[in-house]
N, CA, C and O of each residue as an XYZ file, in Angstrom:
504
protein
N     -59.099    -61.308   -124.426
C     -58.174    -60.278   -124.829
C     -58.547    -58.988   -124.133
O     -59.718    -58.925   -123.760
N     -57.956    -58.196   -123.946
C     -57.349    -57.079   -123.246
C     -57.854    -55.709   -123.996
O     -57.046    -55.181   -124.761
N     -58.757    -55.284   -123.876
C     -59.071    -53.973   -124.717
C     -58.606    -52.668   -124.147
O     -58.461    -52.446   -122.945
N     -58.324    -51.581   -125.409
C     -57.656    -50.683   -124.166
C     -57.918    -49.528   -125.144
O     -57.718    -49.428   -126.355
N     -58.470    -48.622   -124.160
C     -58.968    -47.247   -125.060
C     -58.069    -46.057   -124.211
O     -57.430    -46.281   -123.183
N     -58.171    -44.893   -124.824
C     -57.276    -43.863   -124.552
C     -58.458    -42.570   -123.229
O     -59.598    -42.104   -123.213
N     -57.307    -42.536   -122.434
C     -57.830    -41.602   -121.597
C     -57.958    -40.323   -121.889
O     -57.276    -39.989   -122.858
N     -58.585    -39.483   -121.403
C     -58.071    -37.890   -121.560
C     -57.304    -37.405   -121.761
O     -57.223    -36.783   -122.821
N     -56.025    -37.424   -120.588
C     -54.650    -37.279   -120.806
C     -53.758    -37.677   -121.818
O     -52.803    -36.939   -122.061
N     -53.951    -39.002   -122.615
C     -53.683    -39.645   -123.759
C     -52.893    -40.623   -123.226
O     -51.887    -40.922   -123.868
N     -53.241    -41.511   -121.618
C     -52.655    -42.236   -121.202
C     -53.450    -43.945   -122.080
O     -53.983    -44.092   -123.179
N     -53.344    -44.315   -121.658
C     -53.872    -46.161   -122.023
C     -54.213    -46.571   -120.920
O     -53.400    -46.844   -120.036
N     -55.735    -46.699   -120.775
C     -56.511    -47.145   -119.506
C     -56.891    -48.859   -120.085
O     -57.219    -48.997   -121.263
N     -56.822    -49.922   -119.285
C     -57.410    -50.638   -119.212
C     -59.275    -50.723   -118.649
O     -59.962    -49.993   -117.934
N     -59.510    -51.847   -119.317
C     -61.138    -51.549   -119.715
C     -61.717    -52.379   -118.370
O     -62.823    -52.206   -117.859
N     -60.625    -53.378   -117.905
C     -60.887    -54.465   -116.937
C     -60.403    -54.227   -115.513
O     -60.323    -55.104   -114.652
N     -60.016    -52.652   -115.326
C     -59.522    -52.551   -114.340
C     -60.339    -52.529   -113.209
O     -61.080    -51.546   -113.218
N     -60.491    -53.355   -112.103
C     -61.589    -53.083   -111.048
C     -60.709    -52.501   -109.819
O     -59.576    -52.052   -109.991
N     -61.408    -52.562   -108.450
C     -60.177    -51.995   -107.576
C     -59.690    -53.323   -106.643
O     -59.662    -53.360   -105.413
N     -59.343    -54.320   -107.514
C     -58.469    -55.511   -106.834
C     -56.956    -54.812   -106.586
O     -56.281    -55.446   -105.776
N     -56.635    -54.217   -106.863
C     -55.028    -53.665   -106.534
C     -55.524    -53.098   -105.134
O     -55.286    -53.738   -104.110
N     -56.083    -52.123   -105.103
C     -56.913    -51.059   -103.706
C     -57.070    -52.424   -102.794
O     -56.404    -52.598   -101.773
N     -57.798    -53.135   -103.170
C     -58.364    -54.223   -102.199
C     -57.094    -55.047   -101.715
O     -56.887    -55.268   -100.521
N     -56.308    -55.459   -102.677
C     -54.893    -56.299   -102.448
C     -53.776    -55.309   -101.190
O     -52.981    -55.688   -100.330
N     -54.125    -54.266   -101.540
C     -52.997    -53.327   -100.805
C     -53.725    -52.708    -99.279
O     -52.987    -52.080    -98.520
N     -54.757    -52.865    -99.013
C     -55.758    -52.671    -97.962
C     -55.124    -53.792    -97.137
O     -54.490    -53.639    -96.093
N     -55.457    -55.226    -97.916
C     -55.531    -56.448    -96.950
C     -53.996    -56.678    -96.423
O     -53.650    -57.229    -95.378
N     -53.106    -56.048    -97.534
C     -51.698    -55.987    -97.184
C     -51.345    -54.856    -96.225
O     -50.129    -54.761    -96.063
N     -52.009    -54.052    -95.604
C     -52.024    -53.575    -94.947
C     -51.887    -53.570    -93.584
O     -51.150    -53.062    -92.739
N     -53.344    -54.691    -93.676
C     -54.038    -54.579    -92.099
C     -53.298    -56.164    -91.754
O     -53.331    -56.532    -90.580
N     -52.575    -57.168    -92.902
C     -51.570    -58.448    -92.929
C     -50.674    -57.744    -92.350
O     -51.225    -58.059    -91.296
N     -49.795    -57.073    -92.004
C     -48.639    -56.423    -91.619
C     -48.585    -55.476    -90.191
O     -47.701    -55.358    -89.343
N     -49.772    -54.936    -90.306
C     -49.959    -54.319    -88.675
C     -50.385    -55.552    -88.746
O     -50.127    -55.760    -89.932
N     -50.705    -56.231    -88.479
C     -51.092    -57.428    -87.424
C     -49.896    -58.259    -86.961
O     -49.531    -58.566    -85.826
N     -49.369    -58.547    -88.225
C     -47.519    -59.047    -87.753
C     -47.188    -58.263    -86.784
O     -47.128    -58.604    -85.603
N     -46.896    -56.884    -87.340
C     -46.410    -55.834    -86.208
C     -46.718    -55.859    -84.871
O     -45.872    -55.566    -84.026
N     -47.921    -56.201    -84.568
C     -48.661    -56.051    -83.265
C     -48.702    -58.094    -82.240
O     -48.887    -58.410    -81.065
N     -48.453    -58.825    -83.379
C     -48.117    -60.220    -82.561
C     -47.055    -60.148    -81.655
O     -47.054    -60.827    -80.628
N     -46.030    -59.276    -81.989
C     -44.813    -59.470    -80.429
C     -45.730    -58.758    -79.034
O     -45.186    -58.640    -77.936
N     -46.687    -58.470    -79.199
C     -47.196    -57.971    -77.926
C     -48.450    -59.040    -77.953
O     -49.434    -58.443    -77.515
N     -48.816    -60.528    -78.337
C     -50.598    -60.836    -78.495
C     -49.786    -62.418    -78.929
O     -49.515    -62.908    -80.025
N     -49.521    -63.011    -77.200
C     -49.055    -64.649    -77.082
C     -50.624    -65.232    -77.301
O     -51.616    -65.279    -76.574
N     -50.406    -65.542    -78.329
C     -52.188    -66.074    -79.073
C     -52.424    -67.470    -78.350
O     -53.477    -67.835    -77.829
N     -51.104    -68.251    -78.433
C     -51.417    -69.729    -77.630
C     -50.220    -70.650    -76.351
O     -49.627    -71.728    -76.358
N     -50.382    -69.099    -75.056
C     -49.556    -69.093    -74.397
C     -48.986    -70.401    -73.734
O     -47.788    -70.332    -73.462
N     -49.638    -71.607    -73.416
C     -49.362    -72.601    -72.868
C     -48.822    -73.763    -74.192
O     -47.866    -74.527    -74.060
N     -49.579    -73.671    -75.276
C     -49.169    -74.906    -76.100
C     -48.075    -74.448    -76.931
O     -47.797    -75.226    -77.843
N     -47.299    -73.266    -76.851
C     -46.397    -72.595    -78.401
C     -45.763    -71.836    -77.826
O     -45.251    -71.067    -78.640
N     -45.266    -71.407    -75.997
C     -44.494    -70.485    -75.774
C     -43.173    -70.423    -76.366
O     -42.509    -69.399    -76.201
N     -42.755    -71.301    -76.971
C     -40.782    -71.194    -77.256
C     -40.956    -70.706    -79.011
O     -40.338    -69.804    -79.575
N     -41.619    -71.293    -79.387
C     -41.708    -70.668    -80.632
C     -42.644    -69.460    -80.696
O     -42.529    -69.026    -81.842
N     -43.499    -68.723    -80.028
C     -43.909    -67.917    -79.881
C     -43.146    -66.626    -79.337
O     -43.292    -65.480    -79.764
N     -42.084    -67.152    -78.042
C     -41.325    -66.374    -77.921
C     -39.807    -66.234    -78.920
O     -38.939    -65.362    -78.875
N     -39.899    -67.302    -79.683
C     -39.095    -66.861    -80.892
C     -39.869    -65.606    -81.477
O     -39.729    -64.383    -81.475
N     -40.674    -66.454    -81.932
C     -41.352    -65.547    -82.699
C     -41.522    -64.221    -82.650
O     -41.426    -63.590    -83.703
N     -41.746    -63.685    -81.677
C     -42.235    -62.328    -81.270
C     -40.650    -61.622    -81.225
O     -40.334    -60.634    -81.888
N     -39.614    -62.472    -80.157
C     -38.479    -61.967    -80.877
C     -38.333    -60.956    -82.069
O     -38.281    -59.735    -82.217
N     -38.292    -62.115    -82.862
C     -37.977    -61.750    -84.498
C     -39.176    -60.799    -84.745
O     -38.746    -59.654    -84.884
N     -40.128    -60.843    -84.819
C     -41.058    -59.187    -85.116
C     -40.968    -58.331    -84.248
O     -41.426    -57.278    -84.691
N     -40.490    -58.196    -82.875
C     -40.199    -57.109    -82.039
C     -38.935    -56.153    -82.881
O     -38.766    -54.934    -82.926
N     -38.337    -57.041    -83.364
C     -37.009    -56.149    -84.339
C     -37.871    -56.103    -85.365
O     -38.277    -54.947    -85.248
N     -38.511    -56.616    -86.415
C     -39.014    -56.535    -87.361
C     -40.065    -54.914    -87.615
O     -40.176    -54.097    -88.529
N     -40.640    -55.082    -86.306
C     -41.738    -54.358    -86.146
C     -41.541    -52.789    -86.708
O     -42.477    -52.481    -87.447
N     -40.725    -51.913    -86.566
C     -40.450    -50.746    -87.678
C     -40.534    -51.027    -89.435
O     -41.222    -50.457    -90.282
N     -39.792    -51.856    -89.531
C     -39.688    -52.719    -90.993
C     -41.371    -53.152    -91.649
O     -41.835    -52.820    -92.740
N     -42.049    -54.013    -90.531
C     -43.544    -54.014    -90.810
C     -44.480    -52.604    -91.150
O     -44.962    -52.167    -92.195
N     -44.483    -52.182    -89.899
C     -44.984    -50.788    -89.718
C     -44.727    -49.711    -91.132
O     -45.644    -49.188    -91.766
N     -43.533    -49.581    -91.362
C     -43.243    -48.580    -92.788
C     -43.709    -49.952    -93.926
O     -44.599    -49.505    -94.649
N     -43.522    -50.837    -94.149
C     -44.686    -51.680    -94.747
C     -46.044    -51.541    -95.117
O     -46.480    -51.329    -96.249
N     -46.813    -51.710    -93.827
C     -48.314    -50.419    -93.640
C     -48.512    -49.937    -94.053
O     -49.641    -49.992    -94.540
N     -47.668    -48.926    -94.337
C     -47.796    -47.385    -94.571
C     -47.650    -47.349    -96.219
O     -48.468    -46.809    -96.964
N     -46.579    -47.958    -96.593
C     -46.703    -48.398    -97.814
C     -47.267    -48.827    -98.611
O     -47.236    -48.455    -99.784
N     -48.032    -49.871    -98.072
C     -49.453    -50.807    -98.557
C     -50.469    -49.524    -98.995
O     -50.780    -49.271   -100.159
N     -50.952    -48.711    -97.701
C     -52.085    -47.752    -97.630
C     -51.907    -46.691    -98.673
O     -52.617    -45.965    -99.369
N     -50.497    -46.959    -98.444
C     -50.484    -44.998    -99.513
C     -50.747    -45.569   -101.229
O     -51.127    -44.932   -102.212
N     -50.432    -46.771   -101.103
C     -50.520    -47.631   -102.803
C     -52.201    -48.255   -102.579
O     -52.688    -48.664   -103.633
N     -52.563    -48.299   -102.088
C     -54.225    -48.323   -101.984
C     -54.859    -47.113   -101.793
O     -56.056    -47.174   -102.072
N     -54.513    -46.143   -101.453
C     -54.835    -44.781   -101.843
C     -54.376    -43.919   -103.519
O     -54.963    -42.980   -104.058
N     -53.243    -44.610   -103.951
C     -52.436    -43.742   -105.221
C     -53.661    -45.222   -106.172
O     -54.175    -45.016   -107.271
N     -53.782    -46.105   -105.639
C     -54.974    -46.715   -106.633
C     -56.142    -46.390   -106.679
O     -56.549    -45.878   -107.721
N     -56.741    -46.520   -105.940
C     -58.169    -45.386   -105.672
C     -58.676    -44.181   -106.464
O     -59.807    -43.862   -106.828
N     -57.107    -43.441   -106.659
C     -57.219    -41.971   -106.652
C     -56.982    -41.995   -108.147
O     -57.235    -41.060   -108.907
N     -56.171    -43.849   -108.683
C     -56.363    -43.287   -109.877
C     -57.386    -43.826   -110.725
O     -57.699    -43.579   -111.890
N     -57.835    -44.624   -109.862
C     -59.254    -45.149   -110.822
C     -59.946    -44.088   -110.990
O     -60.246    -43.757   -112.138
N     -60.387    -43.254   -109.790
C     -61.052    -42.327   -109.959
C     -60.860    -41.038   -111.279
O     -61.751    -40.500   -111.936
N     -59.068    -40.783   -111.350
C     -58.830    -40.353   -112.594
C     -59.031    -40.740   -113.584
O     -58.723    -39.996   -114.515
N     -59.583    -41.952   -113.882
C     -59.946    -42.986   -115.093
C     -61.680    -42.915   -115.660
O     -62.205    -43.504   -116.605
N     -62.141    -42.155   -114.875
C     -63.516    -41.969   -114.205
C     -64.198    -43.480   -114.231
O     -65.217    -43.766   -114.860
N     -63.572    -44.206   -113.576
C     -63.710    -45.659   -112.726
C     -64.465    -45.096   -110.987
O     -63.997    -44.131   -110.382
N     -65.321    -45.698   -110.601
C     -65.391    -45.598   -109.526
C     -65.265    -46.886   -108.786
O     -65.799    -47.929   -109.162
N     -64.450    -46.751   -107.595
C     -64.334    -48.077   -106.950
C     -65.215    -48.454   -105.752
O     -65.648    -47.591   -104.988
N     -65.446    -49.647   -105.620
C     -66.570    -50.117   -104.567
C     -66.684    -49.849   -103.619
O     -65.704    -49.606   -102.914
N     -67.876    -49.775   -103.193
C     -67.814    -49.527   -101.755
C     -66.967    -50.207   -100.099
O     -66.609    -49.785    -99.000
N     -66.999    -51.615   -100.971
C     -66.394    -52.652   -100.088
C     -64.168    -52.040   -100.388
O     -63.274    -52.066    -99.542
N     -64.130    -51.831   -101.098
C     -62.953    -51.398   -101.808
C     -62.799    -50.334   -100.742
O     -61.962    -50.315    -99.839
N     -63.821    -49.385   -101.022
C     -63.495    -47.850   -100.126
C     -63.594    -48.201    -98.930
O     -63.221    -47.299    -98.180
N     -64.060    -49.460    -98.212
C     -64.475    -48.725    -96.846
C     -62.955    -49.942    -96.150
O     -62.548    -49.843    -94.992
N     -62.454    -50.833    -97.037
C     -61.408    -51.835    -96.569
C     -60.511    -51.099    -96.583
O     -59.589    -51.278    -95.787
N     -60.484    -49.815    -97.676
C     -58.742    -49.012    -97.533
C     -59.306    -48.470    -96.615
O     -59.212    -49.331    -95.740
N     -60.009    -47.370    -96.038
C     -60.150    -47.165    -94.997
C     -59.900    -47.214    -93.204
O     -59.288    -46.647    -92.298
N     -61.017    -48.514    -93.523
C     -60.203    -49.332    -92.385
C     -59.131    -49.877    -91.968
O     -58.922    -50.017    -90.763
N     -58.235    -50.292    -92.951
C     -56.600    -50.577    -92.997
C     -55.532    -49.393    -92.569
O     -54.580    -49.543    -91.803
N     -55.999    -47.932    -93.389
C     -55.632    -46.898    -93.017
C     -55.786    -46.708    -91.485
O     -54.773    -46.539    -90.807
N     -57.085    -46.730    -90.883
C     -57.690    -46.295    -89.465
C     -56.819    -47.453    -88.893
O     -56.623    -46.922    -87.800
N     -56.018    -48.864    -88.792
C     -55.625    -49.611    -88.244
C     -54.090    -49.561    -88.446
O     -53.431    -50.344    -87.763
N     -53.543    -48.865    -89.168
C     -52.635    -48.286    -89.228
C     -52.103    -47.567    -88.295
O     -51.251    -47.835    -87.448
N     -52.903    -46.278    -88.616
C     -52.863    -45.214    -87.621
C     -52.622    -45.321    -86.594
O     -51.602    -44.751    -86.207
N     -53.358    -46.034    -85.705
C     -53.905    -47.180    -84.245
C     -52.556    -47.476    -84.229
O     -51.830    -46.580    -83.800
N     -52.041    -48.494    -84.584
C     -51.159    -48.849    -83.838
C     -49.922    -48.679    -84.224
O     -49.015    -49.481    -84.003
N     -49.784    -47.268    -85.027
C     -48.431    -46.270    -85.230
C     -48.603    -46.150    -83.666
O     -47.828    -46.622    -82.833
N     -49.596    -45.535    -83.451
C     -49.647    -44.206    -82.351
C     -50.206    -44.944    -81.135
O     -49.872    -44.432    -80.066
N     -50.871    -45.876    -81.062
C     -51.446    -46.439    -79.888
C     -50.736    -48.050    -79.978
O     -51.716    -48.694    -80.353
N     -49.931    -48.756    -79.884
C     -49.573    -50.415    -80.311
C     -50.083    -50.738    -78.982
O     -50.991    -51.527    -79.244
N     -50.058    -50.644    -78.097
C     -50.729    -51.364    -76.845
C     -52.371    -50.899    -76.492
O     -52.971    -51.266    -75.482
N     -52.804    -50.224    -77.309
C     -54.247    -50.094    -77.429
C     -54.602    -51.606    -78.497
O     -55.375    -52.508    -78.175
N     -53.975    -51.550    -79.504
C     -54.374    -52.446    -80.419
C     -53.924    -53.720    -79.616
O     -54.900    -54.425    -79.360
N     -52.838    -54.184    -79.183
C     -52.791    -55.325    -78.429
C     -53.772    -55.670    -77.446
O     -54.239    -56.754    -77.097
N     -53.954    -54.602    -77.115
C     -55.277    -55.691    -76.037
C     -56.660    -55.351    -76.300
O     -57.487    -55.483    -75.398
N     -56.964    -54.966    -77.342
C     -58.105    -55.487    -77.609
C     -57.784    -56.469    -78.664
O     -58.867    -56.997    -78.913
N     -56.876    -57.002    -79.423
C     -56.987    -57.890    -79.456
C     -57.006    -59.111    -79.369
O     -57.416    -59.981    -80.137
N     -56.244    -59.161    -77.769
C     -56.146    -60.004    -76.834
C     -57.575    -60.307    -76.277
O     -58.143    -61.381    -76.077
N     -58.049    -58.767    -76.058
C     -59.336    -59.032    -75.364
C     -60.279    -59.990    -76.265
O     -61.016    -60.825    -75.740
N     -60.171    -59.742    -78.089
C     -61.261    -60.779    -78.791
C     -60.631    -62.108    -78.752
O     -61.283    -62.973    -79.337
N     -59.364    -62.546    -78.130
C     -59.092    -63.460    -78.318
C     -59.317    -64.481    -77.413
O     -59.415    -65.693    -77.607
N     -59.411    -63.614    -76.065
C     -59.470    -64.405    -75.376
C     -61.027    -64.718    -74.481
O     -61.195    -64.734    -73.261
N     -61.757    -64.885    -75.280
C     -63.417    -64.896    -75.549
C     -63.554    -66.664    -75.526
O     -64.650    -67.200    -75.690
């Protein structure tokens, strides 16, 4: 059962809240720039070109739609963060440093998408 005591404000905090939402919306994050960034990153150019070049197709249009996605994810892994912290919850380190990084990969390939494509072409093709 579900215990639930009263905040400061006189809101209703849950007692079990950890930062799995923060963490869920991080990974949904950096899940979506990565969609975004596959129409530029033919992962298995010789065995999957026709469906690959479907593929990329369909997220080359997609890719705005993904992208404000991102952004969405991050700012709801930030409005979680910010309110655990109002809860005087502190969230993990692994928590803080994944929104982070989702944010910083964001950013990247708002502003740079062919920086992020080839390096991750470059780890791919190792």
């Amino acid at each position: 059962m579900l215990e639930q005591t009263s905040a400061p404000s006189g809101a209703t905090v849950s007692n079990r809240y950890s930062g799995a939402r923060t963490t869920l919306a991080s990974l949904a994050a950096i899940g979506s720039v990565v969609a975004a960034s596959s129409c530029c990153l033919p992962l298995l150019p010789f065995m999957m070109a026709a469906g690959l070049a479907g593929g990329s197709a369909f997220l080359s249009a997609a890719r705005p739609y993904l992208l404000a996605a991102s952004i969405l994810f991050v700012v709801y892994g930030f409005y979680q963060a910010w309110r655990a912290k109002r809860c005087q919850r502190r969230p993990s380190v692994v928590t803080s440093a994944l929104l982070w990084v989702s944010a910083v990969f964001v950013v990247i390939s708002i502003f740079f998408p062919q920086l992020m494509a080839n390096a991750a072409a470059g780890l791919l093709a190792r």
